[in-house]
C-alpha positions in Angstrom: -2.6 2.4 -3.4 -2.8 -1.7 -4.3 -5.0 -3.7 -2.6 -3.6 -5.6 0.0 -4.0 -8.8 -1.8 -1.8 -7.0 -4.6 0.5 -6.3 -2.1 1.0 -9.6 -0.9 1.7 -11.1 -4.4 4.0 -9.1 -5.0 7.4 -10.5 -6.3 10.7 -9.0 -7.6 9.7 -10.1 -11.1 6.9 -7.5 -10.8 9.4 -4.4 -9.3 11.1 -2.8 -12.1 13.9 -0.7 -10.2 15.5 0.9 -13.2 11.9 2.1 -15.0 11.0 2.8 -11.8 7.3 1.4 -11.9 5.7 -2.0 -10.5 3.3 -4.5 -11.9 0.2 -5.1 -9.5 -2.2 -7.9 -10.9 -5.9 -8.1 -9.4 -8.8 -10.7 -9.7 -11.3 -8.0 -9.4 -11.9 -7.6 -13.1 -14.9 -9.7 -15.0 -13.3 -13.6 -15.0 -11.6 -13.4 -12.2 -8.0 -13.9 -13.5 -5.2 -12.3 -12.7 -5.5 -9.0 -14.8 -1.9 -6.6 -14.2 -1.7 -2.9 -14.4 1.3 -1.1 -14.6 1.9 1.7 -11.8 5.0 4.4 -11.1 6.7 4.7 -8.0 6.9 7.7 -5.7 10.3 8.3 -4.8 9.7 6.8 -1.4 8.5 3.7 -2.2 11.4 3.4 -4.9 14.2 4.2 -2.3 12.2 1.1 -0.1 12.3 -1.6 -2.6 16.0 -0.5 -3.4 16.7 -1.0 -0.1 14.6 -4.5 0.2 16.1 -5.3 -2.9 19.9 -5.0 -1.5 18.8 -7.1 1.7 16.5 -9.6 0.4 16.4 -13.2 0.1 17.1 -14.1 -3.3 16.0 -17.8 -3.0 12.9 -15.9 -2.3 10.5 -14.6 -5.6 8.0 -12.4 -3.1 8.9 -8.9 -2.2 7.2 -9.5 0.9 7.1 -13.2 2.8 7.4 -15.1 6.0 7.5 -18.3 7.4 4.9 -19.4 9.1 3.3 -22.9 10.5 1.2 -24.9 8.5 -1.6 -26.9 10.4 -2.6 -28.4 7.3 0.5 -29.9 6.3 1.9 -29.3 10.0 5.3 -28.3 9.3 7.1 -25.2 9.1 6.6 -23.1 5.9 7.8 -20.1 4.2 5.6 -17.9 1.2 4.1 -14.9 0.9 1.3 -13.2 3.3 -2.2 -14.1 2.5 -3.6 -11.6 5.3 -1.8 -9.6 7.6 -4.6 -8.6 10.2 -2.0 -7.7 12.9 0.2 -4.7 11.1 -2.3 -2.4 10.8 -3.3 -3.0 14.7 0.1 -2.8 15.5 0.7 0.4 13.7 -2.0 2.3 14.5 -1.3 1.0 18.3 2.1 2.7 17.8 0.8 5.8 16.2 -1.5 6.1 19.2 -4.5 6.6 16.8 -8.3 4.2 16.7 -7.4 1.3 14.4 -8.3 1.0 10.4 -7.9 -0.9 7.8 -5.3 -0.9 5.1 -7.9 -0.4 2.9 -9.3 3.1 4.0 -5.3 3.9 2.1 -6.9 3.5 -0.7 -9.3 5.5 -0.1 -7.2 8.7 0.7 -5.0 8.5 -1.7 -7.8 8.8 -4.6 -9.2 12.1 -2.6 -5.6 13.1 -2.6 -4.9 13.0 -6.3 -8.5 14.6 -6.6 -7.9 16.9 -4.7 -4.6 18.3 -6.6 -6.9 17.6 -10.0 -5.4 13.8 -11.2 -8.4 12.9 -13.7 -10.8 10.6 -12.7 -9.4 8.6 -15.2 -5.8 8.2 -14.3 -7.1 7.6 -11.0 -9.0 4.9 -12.2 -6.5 3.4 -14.0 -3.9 3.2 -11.0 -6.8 2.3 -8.5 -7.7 -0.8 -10.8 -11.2 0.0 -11.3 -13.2 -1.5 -14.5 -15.9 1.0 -13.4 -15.6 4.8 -13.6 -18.6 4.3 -10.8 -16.1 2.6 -8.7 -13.6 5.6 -8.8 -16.1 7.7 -7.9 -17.7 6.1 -4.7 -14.0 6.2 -3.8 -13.7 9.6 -4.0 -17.3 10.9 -2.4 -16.4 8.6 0.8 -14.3 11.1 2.4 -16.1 14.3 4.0 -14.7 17.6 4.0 -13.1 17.2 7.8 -11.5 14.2 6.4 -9.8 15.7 3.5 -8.4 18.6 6.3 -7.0 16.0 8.2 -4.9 14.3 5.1 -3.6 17.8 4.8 -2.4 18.5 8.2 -0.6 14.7 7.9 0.8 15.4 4.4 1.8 19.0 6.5 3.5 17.2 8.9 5.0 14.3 6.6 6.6 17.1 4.6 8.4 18.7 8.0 9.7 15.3 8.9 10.5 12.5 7.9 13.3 11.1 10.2 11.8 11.5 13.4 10.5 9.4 15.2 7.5 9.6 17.7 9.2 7.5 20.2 12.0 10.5 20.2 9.6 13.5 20.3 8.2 12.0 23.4 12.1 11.6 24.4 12.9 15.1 23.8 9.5 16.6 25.6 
């Protein structure tokens, strides 16, 4: 539940495989330096960044990069995303649902925890908030008919999560 810009800064020296938790810094606390907070995996997201970690680059510090073309210096360049405005059309394009933002994840995930009673606090704290307030504008932006539909995906998650839409649609 980082931020995207968290996201994008990532780097292996912030992925701690064997304590299983990562290091996600933000700029949105008073000063605007980098300020980290220290969050667990799920066991999803820790069987991911095994497997990135077995295949990856290690010339490469970020977790997530590309190379890209530079029109300021005009050559070819490599580093890690600053904004990825095309994944989440793509993937919501291929999920054959309306488009959102990465950020509405956020979002979710804080009525999720609140919903199985995670404290507003430990929310908080893994959200990055400075502001208790914060948290809880989070967690009064989803209705009701939202937080049904977040169950019926975490019902479907749970039945599967090897296949693929492509191969339902094959089978029907």
């Amino acid at each position: 539940m980082g931020r995207m810009s968290e996201i994008n800064r990532l780097t292996w020296d912030d992925v701690n495989l064997e304590g299983s938790y990562l290091v996600l810094y933000t700029r949105k606390k008073k000063g605007g330096h980098l300020t980290p907070r220290r969050i667990p995996m799920t066991q999803r997201l820790f069987e991911i960044l095994c497997r990135r970690y077995a295949h990856r680059d290690p010339g490469k510090p970020w977790v997530f990069w590309h190379r890209y073309w530079s029109g300021r210096t005009r050559e070819s360049q490599q580093g890690p995303y600053r904004d990825r405005p095309k994944v989440m059309k793509t993937l919501c394009r291929q999920a054959g649902i309306r488009y959102f933002r990465f950020h509405a994840f956020r979002h979710a995930g804080a009525s999720l925890m609140e919903n199985h009673n995670v404290s507003i606090g430990t929310i908080q704290r893994i959200l990055g908030h400075e502001s208790r307030i914060t948290t809880e504008i989070y967690l009064q932006s989803l209705g009701e008919s939202e937080r049904a539909a977040i169950q019926i995906s975490d019902q479907l998650n749970e039945k599967s999560h090897t296949t693929s839409r492509r191969n339902q649609r094959q089978l029907a």
